[in-house]
N, C-alpha and C positions, 0 to 999 in steps of 0.2 A: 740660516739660523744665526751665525756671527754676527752681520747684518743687522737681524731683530732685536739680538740682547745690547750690540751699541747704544742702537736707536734707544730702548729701555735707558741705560742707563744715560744717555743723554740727555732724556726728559727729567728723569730724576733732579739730576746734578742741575739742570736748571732751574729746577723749581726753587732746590736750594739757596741757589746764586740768588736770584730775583727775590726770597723769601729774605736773604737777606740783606741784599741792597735796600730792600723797604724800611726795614729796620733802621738801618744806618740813616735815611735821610727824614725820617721821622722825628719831631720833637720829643720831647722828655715826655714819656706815658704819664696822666693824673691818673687820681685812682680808675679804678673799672668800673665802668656804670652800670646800675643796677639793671640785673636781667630782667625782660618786660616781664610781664605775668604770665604764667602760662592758661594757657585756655582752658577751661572746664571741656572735661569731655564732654559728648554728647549725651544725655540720659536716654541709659537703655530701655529697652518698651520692656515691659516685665510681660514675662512667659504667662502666656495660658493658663490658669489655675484647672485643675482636672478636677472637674467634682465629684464623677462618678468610675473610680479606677476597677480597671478588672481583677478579679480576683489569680493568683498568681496561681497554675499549674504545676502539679508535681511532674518533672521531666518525663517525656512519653520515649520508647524504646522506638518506635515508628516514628521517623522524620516528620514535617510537615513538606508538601511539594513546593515546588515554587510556585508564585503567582500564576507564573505564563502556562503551567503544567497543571492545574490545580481543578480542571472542571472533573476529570474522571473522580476526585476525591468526594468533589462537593457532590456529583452526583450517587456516587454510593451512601452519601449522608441523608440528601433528598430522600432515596429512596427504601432508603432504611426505616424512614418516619414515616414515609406515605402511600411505598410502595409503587413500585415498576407506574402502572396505569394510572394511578393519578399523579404523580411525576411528567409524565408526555403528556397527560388533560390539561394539568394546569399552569407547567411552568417551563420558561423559556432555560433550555439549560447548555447555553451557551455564552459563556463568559460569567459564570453565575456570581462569582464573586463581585465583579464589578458590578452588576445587576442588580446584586442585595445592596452595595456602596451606593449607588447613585439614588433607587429606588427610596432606601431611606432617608438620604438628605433633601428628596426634591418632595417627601411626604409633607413638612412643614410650609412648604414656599405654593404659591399660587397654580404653578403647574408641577406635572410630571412626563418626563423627557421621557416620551416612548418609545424612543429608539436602544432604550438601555432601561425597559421594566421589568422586573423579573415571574411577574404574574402573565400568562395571556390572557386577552382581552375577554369577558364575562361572557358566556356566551348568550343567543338574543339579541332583541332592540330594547332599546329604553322605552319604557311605556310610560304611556300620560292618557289622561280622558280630555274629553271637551275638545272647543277648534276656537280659533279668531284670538280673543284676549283672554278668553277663559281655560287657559290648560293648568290642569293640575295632575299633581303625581299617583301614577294608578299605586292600587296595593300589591294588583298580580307582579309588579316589575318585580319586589321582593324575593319573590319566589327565584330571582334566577342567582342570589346570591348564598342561596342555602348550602351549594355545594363546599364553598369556599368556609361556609360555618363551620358545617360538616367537618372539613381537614383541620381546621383549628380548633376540636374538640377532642382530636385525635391524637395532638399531640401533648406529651409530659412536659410539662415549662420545667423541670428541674433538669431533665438530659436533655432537652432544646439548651438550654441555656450553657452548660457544661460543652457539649458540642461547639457550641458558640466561641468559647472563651477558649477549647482549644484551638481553634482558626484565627483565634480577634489575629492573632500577628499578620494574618495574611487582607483580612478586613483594613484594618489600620496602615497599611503599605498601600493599599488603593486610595483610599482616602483623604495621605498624603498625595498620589498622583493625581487627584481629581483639583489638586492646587487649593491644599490644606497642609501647608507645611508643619505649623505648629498647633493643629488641631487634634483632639483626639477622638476618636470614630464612636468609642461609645458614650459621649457624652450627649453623641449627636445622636443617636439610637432614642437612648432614654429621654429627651427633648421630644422625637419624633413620637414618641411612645403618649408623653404626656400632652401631647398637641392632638391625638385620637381620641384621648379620654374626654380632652374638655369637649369635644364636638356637639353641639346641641341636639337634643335627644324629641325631635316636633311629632307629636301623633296623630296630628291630624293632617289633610291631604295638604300639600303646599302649593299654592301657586306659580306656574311656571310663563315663561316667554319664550317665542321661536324665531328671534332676528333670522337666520339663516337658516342651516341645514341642525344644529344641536338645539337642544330646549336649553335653558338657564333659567335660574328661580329668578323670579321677578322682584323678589325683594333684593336691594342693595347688598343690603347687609347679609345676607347667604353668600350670595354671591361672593363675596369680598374673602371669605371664609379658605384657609388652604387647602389645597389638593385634598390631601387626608380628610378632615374633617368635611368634604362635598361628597366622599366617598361613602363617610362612614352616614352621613345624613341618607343615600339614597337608597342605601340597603333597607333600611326601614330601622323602627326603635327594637322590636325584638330580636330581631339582627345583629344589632350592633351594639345591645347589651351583652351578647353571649361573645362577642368579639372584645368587646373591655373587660369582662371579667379573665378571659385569659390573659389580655393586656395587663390587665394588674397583677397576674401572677409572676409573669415574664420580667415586668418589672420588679417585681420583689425578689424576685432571684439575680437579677442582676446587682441593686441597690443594696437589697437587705433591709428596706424600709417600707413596710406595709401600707396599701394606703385604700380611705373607705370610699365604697362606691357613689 
């Protein structure tokens, strides 16, 4: 230890010594020259503007769970709205959270990551008439997405959406882990929301293509069309009118901004 505080002080005192022998053999100081400039920081990227904020909650006596803990909540939510049996018909409820997080952001983009959808698959085949170049879209295919009308007619958009906004904390932590740091989850909902609405509304049979083992519409431009809106096209237009009018309600409860059909 004696040892260590020498040494210490030896470096000191020499720094001294040497600090001022420089001195000593140094000419007479002119003035000090002007200090360079200093650098502009770098401009910072300005935050995310939040278009669409959640409305703030009056504190609840009942915690919320944690992420990692949180299916048994979201499933007593499921099944509050739709009930035990159609809960296991229609929906995957495991990890649901994340399921509703990816689900809604992969609705606007080209595809939908199946491996985290929170619907199961429509039950049936996809039906079309005709064979060779001529396939077009049957009407009976319609028929298999009534059920899913059916649960979205079932529910009150004003305690959907309240439910909602007590969770968004737990939404908005996924969201972030899905490598959205400075994103905010429901802006990407109401995006998702208004990327259904615009979906073209065709009544008559459309024409489809069978490169492989799936049909695709044979026009370009469907084709090109996102996840969502391929979806909302194949339900049929009666379908998927009764599906945007809930959608607009959903939306107006989130927003508060009314919007015409």
């Amino acid at each position: 230890m004696k040892k260590t505080m020498w040494l210490m002080v030896l470096l000191v005192l020499g720094g001294i010594a040497a600090g001022f022998y420089y001195w000593q053999m140094q000419p007479e100081p002119g003035p000090a020259p002007a200090p360079p400039p200093a650098e502009a920081p770098p401009e910072a990227k300005p935050e995310p503007q939040i278009r669409h904020p959640i409305k703030e909650m009056e504190p609840s006596e009942k915690p919320l769970p944690t992420l990692e803990s949180s299916d048994d909540a979201m499933l007593d939510v499921l099944t509050g709205f739709f009930g035990q049996q159609a809960v296991q018909e229609f929906f995957d409820v495991r990890e649901i959270v994340r399921r509703f997080v990816v689900t809604v952001d992969n609705l606007p983009r080209k595809h939908v990551a199946l491996r985290y959808r929170l619907f199961k698959p429509v039950a049936g085949q996809f039906l079309a008439t005709g064979e060779g170049d001529n396939y077009l879209t049957n009407t009976d295919n319609f028929r298999r997405y009534k059920s899913y009308v059916l649960l979205s007619d079932a529910v009150d958009a004003r305690k959907l959406v309240a439910v909602y906004t007590r969770f968004y904390p737990l939404f908005q932590q996924e969201y972030v882990n899905l490598g959205y740091p400075k994103g905010y989850f429901n802006d990407r909902l109401v995006e998702a929301i208004d990327d259904l609405l615009a979906a073209p509304e065709i009544p008559s049979a459309i024409k489809l293509v069978r490169p492989k083992v799936m049909y695709l519409f044979a026009d370009p431009a469907l084709e090109e069309l996102s996840a969502g809106q391929k979806i909302m096209i194949r339900m049929g237009v009666e379908n998927a009118v009764r599906i945007k009018a809930r959608l607009r309600e959903v939306r107006q409860e989130l927003t508060g901004q009314a919007l015409q059909p």
